[in-house]
VEXZAFI-93604 format. One record per residue: residue number from 0; x, y, z of N, C-alpha, C, O in turn. Coordinates in nm, 2 decimals. Example, Ala and Ser with C-alpha at 12.3 -4.5 7.8 and 13.67 -1.06 7.14 Angstrom:
// residues 2
{pt 0; {1.32; -0.57; 0.78}; {1.23; -0.45; 0.78}; {1.32; -0.33; 0.78}; {1.42; -0.33; 0.85}}
{pt 1; {1.28; -0.22; 0.71}; {1.37; -0.11; 0.71}; {1.29; 0.00; 0.79}; {1.34; 0.11; 0.80}}
//
This chain:
// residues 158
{pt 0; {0.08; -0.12; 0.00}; {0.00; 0.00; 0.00}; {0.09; 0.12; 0.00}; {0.18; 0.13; 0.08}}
{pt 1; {0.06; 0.21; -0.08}; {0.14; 0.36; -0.12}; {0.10; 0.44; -0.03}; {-0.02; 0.47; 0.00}}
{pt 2; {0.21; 0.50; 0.03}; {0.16; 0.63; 0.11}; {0.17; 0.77; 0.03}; {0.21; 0.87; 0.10}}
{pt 3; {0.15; 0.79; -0.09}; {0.13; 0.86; -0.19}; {0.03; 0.86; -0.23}; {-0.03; 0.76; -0.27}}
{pt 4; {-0.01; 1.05; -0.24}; {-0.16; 1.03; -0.28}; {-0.10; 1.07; -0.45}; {0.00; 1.13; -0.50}}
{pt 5; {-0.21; 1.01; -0.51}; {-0.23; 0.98; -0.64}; {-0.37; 1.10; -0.74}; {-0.49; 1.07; -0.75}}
{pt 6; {-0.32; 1.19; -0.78}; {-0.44; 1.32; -0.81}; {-0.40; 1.29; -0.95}; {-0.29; 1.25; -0.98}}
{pt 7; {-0.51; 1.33; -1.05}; {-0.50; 1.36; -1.23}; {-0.48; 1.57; -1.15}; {-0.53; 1.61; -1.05}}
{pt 8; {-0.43; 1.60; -1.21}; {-0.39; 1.74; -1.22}; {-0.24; 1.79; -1.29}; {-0.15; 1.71; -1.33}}
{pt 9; {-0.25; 1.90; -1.28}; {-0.10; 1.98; -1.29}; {-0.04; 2.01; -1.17}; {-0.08; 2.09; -1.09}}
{pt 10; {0.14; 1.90; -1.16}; {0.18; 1.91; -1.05}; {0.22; 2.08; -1.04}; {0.27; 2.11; -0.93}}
{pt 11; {0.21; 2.18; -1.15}; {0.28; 2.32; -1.09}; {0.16; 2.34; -1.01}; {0.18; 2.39; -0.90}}
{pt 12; {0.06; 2.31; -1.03}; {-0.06; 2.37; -0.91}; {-0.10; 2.28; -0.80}; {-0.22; 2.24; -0.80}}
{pt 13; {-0.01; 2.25; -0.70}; {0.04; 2.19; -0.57}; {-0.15; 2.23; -0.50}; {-0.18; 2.33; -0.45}}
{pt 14; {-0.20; 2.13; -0.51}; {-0.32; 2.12; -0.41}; {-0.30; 2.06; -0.26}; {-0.34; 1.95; -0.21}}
{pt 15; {-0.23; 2.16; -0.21}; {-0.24; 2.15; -0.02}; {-0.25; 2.25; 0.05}; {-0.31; 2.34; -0.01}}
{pt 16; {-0.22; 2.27; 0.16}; {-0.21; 2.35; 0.26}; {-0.09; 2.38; 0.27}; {-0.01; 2.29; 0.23}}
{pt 17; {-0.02; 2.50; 0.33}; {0.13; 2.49; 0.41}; {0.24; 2.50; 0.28}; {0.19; 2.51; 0.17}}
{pt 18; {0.36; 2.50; 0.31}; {0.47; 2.53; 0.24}; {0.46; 2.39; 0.13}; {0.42; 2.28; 0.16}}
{pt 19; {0.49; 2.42; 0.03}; {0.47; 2.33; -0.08}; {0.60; 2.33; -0.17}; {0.65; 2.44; -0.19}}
{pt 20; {0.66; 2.24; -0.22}; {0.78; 2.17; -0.34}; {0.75; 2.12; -0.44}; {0.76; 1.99; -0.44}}
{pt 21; {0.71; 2.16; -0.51}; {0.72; 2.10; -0.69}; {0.89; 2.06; -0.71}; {0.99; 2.13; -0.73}}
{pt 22; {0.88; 1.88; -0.69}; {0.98; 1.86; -0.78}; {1.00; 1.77; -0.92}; {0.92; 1.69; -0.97}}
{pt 23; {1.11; 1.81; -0.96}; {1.07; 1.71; -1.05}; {1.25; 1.70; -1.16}; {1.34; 1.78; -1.16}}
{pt 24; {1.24; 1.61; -1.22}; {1.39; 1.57; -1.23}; {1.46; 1.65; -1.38}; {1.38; 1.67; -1.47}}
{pt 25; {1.61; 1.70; -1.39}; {1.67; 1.80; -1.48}; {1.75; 1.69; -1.51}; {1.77; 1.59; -1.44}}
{pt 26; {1.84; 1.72; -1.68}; {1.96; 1.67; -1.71}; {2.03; 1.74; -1.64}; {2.00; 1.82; -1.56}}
{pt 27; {2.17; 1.69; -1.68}; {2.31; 1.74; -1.67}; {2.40; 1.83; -1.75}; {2.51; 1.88; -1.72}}
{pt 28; {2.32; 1.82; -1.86}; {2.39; 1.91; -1.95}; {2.34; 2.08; -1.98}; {2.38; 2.16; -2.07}}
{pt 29; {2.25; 2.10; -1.87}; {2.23; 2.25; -1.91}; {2.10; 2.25; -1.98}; {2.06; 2.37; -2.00}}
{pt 30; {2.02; 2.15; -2.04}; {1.94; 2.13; -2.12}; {1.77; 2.16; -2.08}; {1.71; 2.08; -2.00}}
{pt 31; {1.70; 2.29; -2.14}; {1.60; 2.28; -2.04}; {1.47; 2.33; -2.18}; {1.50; 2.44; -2.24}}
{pt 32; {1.40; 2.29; -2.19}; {1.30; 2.30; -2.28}; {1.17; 2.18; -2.36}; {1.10; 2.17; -2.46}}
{pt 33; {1.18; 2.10; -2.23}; {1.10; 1.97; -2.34}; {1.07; 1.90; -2.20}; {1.15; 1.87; -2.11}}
{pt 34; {0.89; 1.88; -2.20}; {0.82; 1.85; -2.05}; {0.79; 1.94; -1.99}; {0.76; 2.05; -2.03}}
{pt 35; {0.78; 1.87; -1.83}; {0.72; 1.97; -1.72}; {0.78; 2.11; -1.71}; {0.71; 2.21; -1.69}}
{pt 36; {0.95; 2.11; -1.73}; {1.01; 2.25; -1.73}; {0.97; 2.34; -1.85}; {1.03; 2.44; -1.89}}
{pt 37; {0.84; 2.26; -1.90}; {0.80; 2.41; -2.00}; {0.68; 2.46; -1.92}; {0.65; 2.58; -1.91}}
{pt 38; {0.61; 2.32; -1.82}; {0.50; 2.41; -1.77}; {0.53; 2.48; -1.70}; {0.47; 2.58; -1.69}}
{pt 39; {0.64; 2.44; -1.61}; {0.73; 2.54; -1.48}; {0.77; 2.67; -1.53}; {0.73; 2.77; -1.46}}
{pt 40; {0.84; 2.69; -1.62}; {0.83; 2.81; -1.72}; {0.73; 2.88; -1.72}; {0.77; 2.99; -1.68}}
{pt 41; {0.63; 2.87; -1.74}; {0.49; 2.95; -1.81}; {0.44; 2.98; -1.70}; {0.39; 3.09; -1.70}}
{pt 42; {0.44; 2.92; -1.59}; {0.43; 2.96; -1.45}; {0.50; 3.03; -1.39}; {0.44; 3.12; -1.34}}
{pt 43; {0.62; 3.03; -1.36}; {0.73; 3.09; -1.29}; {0.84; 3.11; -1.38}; {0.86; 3.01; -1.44}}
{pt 44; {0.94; 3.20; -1.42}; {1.08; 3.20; -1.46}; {1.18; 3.22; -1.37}; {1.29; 3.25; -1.41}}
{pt 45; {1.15; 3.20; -1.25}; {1.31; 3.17; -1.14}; {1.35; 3.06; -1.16}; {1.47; 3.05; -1.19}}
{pt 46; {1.27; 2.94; -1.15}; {1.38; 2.79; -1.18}; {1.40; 2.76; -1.31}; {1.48; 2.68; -1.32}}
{pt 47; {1.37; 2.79; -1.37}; {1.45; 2.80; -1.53}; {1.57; 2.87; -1.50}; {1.68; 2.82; -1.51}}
{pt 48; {1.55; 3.02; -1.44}; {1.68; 3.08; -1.46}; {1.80; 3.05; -1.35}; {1.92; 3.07; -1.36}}
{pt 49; {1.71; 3.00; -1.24}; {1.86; 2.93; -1.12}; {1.90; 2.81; -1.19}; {2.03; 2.80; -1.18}}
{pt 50; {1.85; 2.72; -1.26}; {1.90; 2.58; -1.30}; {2.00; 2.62; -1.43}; {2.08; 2.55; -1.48}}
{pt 51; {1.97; 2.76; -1.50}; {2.08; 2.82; -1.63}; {2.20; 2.83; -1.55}; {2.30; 2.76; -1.58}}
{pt 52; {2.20; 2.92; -1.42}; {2.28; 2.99; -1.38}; {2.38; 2.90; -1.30}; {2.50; 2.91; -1.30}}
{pt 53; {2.30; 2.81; -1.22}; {2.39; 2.66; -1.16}; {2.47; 2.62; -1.26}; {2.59; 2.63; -1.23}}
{pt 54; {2.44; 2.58; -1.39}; {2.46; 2.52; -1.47}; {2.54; 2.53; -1.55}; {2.59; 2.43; -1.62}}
{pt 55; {2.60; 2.71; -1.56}; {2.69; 2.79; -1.62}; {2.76; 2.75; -1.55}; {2.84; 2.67; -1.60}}
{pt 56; {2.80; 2.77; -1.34}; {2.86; 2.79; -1.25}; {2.90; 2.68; -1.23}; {3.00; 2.69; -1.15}}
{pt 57; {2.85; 2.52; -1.27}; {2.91; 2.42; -1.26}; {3.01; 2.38; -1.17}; {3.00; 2.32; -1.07}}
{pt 58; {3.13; 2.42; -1.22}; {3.27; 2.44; -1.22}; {3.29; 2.48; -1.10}; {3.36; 2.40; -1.04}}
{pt 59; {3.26; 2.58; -1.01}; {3.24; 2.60; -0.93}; {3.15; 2.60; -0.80}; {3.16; 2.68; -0.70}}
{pt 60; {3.04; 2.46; -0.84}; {2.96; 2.44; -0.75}; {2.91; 2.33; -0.71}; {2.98; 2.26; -0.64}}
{pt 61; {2.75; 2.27; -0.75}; {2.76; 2.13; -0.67}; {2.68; 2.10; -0.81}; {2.60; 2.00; -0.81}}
{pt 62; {2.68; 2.14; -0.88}; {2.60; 2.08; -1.00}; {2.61; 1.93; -1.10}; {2.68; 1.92; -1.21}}
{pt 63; {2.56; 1.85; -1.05}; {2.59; 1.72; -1.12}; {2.47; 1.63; -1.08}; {2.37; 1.68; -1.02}}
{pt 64; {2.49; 1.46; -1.10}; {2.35; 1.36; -1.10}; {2.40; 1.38; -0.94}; {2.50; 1.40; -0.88}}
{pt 65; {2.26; 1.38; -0.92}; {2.19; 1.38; -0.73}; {2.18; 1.49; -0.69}; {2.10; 1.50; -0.60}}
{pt 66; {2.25; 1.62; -0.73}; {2.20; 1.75; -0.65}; {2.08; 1.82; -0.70}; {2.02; 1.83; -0.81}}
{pt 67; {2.06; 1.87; -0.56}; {1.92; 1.90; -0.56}; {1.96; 2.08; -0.58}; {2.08; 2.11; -0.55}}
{pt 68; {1.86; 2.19; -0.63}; {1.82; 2.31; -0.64}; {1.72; 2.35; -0.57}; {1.62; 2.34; -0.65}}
{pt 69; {1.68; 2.39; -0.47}; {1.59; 2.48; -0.42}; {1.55; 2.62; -0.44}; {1.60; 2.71; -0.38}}
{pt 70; {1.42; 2.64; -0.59}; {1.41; 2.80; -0.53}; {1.24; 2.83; -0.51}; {1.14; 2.77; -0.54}}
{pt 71; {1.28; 2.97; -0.45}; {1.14; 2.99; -0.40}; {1.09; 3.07; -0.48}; {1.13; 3.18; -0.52}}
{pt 72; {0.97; 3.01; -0.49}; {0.86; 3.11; -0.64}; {0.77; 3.13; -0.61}; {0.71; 3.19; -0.70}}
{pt 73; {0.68; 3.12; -0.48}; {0.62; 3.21; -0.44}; {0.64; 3.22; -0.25}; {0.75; 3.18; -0.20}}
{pt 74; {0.57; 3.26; -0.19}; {0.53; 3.26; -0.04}; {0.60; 3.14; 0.01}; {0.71; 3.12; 0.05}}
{pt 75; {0.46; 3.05; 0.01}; {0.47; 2.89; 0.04}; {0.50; 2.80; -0.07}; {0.47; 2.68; -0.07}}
{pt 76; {0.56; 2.86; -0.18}; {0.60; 2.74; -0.29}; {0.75; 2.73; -0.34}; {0.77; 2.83; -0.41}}
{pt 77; {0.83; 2.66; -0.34}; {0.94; 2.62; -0.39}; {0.93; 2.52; -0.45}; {0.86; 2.43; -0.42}}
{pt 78; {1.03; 2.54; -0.59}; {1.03; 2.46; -0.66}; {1.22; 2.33; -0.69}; {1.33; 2.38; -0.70}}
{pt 79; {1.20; 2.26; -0.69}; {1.34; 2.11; -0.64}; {1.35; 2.10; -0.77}; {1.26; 2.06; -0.84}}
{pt 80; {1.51; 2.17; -0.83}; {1.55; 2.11; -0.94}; {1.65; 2.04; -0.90}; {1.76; 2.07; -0.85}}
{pt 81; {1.58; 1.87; -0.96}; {1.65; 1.76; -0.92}; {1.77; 1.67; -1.02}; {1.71; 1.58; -1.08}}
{pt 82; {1.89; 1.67; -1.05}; {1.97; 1.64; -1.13}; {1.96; 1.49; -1.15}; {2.06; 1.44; -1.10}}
{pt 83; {1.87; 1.39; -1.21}; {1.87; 1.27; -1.22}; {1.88; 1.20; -1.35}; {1.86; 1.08; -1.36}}
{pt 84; {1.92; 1.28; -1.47}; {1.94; 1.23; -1.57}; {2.08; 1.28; -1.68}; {2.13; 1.39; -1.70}}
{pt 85; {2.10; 1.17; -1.74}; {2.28; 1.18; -1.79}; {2.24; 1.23; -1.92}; {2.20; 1.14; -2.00}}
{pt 86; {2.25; 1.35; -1.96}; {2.21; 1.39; -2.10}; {2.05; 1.37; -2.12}; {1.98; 1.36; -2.02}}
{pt 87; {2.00; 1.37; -2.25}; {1.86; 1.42; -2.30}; {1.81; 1.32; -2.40}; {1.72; 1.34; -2.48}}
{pt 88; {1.90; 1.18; -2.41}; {1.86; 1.14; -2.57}; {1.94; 0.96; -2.52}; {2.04; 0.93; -2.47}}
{pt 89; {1.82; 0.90; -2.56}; {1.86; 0.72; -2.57}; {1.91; 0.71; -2.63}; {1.86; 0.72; -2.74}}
{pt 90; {2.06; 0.64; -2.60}; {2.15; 0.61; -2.69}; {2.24; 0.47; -2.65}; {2.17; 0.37; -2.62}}
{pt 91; {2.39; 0.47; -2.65}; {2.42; 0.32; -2.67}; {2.45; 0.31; -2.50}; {2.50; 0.20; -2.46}}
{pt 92; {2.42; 0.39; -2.42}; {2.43; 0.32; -2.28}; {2.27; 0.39; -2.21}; {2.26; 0.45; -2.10}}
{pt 93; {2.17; 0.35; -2.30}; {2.07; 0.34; -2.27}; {1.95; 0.43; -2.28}; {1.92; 0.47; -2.39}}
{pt 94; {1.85; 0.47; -2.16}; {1.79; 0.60; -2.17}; {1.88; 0.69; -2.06}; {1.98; 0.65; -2.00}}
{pt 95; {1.83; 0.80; -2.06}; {1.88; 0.90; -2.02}; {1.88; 0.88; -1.83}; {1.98; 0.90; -1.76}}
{pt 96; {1.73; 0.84; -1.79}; {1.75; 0.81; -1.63}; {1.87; 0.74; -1.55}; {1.93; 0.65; -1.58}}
{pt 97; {1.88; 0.81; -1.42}; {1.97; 0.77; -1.37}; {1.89; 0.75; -1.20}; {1.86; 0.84; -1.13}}
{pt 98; {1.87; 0.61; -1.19}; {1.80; 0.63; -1.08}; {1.85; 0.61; -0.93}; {1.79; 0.62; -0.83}}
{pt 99; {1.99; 0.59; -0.96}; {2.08; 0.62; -0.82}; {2.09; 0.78; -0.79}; {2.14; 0.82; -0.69}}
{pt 100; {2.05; 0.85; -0.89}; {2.06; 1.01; -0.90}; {1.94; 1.02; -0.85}; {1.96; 1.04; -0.73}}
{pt 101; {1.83; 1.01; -0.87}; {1.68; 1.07; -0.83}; {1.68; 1.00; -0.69}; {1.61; 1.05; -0.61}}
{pt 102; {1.76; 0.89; -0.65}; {1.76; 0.86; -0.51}; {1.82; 0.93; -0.39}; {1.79; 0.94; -0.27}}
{pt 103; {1.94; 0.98; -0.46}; {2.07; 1.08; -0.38}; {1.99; 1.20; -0.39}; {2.01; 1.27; -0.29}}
{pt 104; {1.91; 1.26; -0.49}; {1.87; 1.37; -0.47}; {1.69; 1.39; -0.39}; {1.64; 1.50; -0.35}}
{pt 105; {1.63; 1.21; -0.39}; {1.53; 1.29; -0.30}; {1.55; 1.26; -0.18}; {1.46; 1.29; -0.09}}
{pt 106; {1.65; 1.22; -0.16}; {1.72; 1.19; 0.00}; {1.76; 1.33; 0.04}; {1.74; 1.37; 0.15}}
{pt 107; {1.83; 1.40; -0.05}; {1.83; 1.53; -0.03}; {1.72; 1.63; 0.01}; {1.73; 1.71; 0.10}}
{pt 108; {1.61; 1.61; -0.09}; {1.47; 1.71; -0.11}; {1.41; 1.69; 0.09}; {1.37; 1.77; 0.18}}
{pt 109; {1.43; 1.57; 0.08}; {1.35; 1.51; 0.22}; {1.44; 1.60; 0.34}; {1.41; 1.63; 0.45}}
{pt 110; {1.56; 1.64; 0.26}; {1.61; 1.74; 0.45}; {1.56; 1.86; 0.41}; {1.54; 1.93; 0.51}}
{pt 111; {1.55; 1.91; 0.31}; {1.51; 2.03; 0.26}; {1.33; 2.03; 0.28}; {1.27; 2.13; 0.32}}
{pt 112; {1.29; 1.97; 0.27}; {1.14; 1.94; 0.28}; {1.12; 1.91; 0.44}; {1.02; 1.98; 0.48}}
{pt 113; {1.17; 1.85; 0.52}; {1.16; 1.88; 0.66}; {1.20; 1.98; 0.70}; {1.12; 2.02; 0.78}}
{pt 114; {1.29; 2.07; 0.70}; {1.36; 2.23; 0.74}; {1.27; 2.30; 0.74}; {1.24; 2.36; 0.84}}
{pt 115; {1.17; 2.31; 0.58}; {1.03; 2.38; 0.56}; {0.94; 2.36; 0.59}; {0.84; 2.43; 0.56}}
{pt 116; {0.92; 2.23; 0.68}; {0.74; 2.16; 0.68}; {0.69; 2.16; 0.53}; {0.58; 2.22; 0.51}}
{pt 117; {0.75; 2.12; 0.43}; {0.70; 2.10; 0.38}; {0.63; 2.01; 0.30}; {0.70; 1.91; 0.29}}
{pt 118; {0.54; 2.00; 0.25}; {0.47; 1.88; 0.13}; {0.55; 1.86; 0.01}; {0.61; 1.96; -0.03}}
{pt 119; {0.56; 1.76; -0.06}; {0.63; 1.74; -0.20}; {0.53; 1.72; -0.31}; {0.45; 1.64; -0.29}}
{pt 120; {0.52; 1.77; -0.42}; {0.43; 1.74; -0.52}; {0.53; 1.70; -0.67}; {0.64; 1.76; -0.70}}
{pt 121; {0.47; 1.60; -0.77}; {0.55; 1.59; -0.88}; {0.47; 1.52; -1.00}; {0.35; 1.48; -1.00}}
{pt 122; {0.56; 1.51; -1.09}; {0.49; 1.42; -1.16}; {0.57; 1.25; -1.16}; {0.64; 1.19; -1.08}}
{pt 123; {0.54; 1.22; -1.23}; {0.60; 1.09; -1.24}; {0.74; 1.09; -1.22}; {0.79; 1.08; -1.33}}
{pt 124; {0.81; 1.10; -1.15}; {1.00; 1.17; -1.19}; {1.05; 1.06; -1.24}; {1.04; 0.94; -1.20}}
{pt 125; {1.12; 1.12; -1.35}; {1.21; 1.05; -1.45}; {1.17; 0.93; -1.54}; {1.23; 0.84; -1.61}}
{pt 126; {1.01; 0.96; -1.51}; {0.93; 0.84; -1.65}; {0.96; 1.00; -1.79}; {1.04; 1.09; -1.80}}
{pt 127; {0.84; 0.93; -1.88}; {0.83; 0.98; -1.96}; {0.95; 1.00; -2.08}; {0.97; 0.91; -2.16}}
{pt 128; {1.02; 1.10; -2.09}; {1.10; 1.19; -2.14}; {1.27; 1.09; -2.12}; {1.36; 1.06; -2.20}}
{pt 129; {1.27; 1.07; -1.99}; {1.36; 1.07; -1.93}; {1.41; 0.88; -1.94}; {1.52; 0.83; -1.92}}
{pt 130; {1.26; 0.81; -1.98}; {1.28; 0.68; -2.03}; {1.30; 0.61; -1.88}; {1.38; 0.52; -1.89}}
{pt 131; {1.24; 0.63; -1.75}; {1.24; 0.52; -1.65}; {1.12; 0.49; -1.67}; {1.05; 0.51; -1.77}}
{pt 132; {1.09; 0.41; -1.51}; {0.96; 0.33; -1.48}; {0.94; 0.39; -1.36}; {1.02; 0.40; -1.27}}
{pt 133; {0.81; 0.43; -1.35}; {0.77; 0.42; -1.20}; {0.76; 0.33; -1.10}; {0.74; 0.35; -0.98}}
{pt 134; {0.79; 0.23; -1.18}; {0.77; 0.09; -1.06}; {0.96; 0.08; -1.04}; {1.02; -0.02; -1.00}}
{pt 135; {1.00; 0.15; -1.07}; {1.16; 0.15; -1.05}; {1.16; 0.30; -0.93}; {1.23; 0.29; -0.83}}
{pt 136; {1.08; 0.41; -0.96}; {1.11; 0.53; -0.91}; {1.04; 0.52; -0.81}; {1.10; 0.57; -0.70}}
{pt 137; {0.90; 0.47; -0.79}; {0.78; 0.52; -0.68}; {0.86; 0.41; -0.57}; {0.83; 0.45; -0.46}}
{pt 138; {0.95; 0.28; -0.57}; {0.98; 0.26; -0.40}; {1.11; 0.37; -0.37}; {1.13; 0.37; -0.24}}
{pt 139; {1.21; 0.47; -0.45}; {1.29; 0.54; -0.42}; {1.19; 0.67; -0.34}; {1.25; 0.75; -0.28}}
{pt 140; {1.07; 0.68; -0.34}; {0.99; 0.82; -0.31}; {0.96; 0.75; -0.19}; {1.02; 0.79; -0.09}}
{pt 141; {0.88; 0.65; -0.17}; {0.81; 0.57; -0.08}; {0.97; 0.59; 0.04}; {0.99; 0.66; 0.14}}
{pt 142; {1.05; 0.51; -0.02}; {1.19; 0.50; 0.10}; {1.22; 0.65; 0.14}; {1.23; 0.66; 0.26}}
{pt 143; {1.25; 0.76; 0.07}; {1.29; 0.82; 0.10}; {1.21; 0.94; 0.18}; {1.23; 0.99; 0.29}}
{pt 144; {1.12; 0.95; 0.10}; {1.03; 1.07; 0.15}; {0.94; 1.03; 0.26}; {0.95; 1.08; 0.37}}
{pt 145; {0.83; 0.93; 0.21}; {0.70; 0.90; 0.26}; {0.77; 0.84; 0.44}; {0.71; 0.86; 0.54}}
{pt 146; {0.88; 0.77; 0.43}; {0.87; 0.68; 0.55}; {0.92; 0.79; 0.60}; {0.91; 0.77; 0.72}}
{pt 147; {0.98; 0.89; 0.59}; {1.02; 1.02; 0.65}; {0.89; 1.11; 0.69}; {0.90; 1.23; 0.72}}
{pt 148; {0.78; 1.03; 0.69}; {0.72; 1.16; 0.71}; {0.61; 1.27; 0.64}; {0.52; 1.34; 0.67}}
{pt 149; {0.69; 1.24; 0.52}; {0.68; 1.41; 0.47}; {0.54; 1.37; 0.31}; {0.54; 1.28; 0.22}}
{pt 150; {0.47; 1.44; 0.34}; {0.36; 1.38; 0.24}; {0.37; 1.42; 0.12}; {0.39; 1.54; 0.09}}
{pt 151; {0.34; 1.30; 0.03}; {0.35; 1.31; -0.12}; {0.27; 1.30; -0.18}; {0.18; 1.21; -0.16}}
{pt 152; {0.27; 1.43; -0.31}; {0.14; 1.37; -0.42}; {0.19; 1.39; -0.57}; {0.27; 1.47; -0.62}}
{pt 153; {0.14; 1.30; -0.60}; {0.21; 1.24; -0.73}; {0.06; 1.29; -0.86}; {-0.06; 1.27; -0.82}}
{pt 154; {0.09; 1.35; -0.97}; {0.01; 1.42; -1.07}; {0.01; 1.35; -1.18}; {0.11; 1.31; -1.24}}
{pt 155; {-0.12; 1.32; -1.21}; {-0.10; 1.26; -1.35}; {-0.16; 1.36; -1.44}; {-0.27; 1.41; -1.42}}
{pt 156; {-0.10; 1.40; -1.54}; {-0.16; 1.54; -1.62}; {-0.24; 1.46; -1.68}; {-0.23; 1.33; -1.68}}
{pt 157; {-0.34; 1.52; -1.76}; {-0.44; 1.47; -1.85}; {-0.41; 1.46; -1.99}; {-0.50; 1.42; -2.07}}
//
């Protein structure tokens, strides 16, 4: 039994109470235009432009698979840009997910999500686009987040 609640909606519009986290998983190469980070876009342009600006700064920072980005886009809303995929394109070492990365990094979100009281909201991380499985990702959320505590809801867009 999942201790994730399961809603059809859009995860940019976090249905709870209290401080709220949209996350949801980035390449590594700087790459940002295809999926949820267009809806996140159209909604907000700070985590577009913090995950540019990490991403320039690289070299000098923590940017790579498993780190997490935290920025705040409204009041009670921040949004988790989560580094869990190796490039943008299935090729000869596979699809692009990296699911030891979406683990390191929601192990991460989960201390960042307790500091805030916060709730976590997403969409499927690292299906889709990104070429995982949910039945590979949803016990990394369940372990990391849920038995921590911290409540999750998972979006299925329409």
């Amino acid at each position: 039994m999942s201790g994730i609640t399961y809603l059809r909606g859009d995860a940019t519009v976090p249905s709870a109470k209290g401080v709220k986290i949209v996350a949801h998983v980035c390449n590594d190469i700087g790459g940002w235009g295809k999926g949820l980070v267009l809806a996140l876009s159209r909604r907000w342009p700070e985590p577009e432009a913090a995950y540019r600006a990490w991403h320039r700064d690289r070299a000098a920072g923590d940017f790579g698979l498993g780190a997490v980005q935290l920025v705040q886009v409204e009041r009670y809303v921040w949004v988790a840009n989560m580094i869990g995929q190796r490039g943008t394109r299935t090729g000869s070492k596979g699809v692009p997910v990296r699911h030891e990365a979406i683990d390191t990094a929601l192990d991460r979100l989960a201390g960042h999500a307790r500091e805030l009281g916060a709730s976590v909201h997403m969409p499927r991380i690292g299906c889709g686009l990104a070429g995982g499985t949910w039945s590979r990702v949803e016990p990394l959320v369940e372990e990391r987040l849920v038995r921590r505590g911290i409540p999750v809801t998972v979006y299925d867009h329409d």
